[in-house]
C-alpha positions as CSV (number, residue, x, y, z in Angstrom):
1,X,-22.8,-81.1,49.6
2,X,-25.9,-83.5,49.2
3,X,-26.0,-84.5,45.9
4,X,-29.6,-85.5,44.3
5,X,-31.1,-84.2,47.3
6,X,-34.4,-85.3,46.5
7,X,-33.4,-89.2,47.7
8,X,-33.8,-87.9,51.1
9,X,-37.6,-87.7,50.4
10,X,-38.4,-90.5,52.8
11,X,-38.2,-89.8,56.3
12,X,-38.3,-93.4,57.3
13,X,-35.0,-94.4,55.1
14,X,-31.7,-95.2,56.3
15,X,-29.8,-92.7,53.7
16,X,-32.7,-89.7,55.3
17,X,-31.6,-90.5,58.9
18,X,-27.7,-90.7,57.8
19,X,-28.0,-87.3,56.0
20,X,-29.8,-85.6,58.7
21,X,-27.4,-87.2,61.1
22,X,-24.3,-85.7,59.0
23,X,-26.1,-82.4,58.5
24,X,-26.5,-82.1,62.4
25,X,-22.9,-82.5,62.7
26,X,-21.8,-80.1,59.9
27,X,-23.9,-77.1,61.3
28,X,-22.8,-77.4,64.4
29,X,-19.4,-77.2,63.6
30,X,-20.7,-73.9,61.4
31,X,-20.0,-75.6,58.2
32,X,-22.4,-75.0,55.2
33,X,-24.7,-77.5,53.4
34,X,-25.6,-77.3,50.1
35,X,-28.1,-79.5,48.3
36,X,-28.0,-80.4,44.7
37,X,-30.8,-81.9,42.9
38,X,-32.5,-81.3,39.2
39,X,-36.0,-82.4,40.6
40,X,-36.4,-81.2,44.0
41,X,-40.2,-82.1,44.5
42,X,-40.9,-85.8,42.5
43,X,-44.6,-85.4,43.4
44,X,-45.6,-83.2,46.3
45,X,-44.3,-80.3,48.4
46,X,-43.9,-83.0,52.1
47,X,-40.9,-84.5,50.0
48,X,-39.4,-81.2,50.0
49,X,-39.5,-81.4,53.8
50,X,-35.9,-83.0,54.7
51,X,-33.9,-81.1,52.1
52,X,-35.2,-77.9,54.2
53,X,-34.7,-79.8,57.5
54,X,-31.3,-81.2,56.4
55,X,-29.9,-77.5,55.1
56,X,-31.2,-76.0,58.3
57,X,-33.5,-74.1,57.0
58,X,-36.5,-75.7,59.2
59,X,-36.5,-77.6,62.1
60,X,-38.7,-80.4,62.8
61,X,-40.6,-78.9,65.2
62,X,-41.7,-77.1,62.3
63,X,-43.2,-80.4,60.2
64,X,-47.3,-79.5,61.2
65,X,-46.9,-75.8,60.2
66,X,-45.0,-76.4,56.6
67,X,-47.6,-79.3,56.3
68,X,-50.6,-77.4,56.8
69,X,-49.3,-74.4,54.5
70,X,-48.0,-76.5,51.4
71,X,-50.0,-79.4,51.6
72,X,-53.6,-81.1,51.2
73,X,-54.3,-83.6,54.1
74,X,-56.1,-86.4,53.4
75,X,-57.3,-88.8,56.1
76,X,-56.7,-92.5,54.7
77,X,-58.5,-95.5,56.3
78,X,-55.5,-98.4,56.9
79,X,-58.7,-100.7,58.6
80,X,-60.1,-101.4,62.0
81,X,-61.7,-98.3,62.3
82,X,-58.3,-96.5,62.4
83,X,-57.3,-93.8,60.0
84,X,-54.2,-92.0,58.8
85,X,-52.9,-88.6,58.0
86,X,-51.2,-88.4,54.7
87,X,-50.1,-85.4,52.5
88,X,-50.0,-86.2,49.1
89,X,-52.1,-83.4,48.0
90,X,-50.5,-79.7,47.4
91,X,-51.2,-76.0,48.5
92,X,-49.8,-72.3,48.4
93,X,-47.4,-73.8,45.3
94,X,-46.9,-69.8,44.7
95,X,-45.8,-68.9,48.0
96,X,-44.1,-72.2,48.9
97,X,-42.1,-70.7,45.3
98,X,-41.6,-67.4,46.7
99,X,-40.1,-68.8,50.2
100,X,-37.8,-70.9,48.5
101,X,-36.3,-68.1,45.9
102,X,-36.4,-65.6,49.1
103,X,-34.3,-67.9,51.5
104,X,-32.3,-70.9,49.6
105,X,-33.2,-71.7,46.5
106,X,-30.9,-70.7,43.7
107,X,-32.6,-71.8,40.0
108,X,-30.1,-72.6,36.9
109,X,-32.6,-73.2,33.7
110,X,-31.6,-74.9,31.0
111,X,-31.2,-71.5,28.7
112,X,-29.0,-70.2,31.3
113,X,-26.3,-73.5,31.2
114,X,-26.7,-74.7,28.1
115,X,-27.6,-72.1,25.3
116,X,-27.1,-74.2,22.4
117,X,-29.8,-76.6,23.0
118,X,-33.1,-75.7,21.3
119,X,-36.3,-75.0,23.2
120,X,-37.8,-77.5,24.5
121,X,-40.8,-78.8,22.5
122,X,-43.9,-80.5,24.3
123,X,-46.0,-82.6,21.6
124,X,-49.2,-85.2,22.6
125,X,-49.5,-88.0,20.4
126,X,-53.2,-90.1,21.0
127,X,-52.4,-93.5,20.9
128,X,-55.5,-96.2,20.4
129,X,-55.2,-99.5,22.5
130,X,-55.6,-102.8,20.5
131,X,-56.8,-104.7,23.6
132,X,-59.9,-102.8,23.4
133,X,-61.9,-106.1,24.2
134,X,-59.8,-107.0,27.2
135,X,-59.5,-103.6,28.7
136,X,-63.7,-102.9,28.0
137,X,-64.3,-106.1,30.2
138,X,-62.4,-104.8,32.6
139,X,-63.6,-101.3,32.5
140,X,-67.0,-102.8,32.8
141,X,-66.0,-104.9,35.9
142,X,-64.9,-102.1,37.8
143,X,-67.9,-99.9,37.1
144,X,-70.1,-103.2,38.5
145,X,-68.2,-103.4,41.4
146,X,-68.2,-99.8,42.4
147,X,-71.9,-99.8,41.6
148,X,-72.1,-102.4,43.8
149,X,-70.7,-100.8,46.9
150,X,-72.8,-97.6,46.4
151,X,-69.7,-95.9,45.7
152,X,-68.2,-96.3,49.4
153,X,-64.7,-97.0,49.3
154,X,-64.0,-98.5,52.6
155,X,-60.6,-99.6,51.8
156,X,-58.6,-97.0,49.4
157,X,-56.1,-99.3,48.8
158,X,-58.3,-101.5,46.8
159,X,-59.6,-99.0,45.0
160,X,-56.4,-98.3,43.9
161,X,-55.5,-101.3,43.1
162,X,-58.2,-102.0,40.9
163,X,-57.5,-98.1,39.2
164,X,-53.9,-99.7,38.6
165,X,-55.3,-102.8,36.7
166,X,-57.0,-100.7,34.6
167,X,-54.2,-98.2,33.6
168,X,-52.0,-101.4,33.1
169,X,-54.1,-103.0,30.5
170,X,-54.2,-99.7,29.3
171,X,-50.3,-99.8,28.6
172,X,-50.7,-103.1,27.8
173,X,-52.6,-102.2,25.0
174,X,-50.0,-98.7,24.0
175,X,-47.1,-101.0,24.2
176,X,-46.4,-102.3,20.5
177,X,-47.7,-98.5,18.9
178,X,-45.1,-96.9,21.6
179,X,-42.2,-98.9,20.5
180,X,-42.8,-98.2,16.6
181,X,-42.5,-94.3,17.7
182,X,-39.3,-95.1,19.5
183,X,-37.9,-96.6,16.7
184,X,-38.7,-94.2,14.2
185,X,-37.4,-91.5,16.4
186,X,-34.3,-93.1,16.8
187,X,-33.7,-93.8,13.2
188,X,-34.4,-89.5,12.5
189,X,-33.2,-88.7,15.7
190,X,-30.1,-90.7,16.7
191,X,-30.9,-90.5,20.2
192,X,-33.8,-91.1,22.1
193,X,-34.5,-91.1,26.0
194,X,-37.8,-93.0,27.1
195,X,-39.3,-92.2,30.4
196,X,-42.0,-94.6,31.7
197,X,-43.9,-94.8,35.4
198,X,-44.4,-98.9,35.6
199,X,-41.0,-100.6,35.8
200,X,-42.5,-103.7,33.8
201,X,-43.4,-101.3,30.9
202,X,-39.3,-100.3,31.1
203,X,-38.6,-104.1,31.2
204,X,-40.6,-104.9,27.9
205,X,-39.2,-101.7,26.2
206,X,-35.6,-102.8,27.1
207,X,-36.4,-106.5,25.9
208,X,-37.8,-105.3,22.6
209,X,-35.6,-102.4,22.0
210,X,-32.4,-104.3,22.5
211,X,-33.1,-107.1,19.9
């Protein structure tokens, strides 16, 4: 049983090759593999890859064809004239869906485990910045330097770099508005779980939080 499945996302990892390795040697003992995870795909249908390779469900022989079909290629240029394939992009989600139901996906929703939880409410809250000055400097730096180039990225990763300034200052600017909310939830509430994507936004809530 591979349990949170979705760790063996990385082909490159020392836990993917181990798994693999062990799964190998299950199946061909004829012993079954089961893989257990409450978020199979994090971001994109390639991570789904080695939970089908590991379960035996595709071979790797069979990595091109599953790319092509569930994913959107996208040529990356890593410098020196040389480019990469990478598949962060998705395709077909509805019949990548319908292959996994039809061969070995089994799906447990929450209503079906836990009945006495309520529905699950989705509610957006706009939340103004009050860096506004700092973050429209910014904002306007960026639009001078892509201006600059003619709007020809030869290096993505600097363009992404310079996206991921932005969207910090952004959270920068969310951080002390954010916390108030979690702390008014928790005093209705009781309990609260925060999810956040930058692990220095965590670190501040956790500093703040816990005082």
């Amino acid at each position: 049983i591979i349990d949170e499945a979705h760790y063996i996302k990385n082909p490159k990892a020392k836990r993917t090759n181990a798994v693999l390795e062990l799964s190998k040697y299950v199946r061909k003992r004829d012993g079954n593999i089961i893989a257990l995870t409450g978020t199979p795909i994090l971001n994109k249908p390639i991570e789904l890859f080695n939970i089908l390779l590991a379960i035996g469900i595709l071979d790797k022989s069979a990595f091109w064809t599953y790319a092509n079909l569930y994913c959107e290629p996208e040529e990356v240029y890593i410098g020196d004239g040389r480019y990469i394939t990478v598949f962060n992009g998705a395709a077909n989600l509805e019949h990548l869906n319908r292959f996994l139901r039809g061969t070995v996906m089994i799906r447990r929703l929450k209503k079906d485990v836990l009945e006495q939880l309520p529905d699950k409410r989705r509610i957006k809250i706009s939340v103004d910045i009050d860096n506004r000055t700092e973050y429209k400097k910014a904002e306007n730096n960026f639009i001078e330097w892509y201006e600059s180039i003619g709007g020809e990225v030869n290096s993505r990763a600097e363009l992404l770099q310079r996206i991921e300034a932005l969207r910090k200052l952004a959270i920068k600017g969310k951080i002390k508005q954010c916390i108030e909310f979690i702390k008014n939830a928790y005093e209705n509430e009781g309990k609260v779980v925060v999810f956040a994507h930058h692990k220095h936004v965590i670190e501040q809530m956790y500093e703040r939080l816990s005082n």
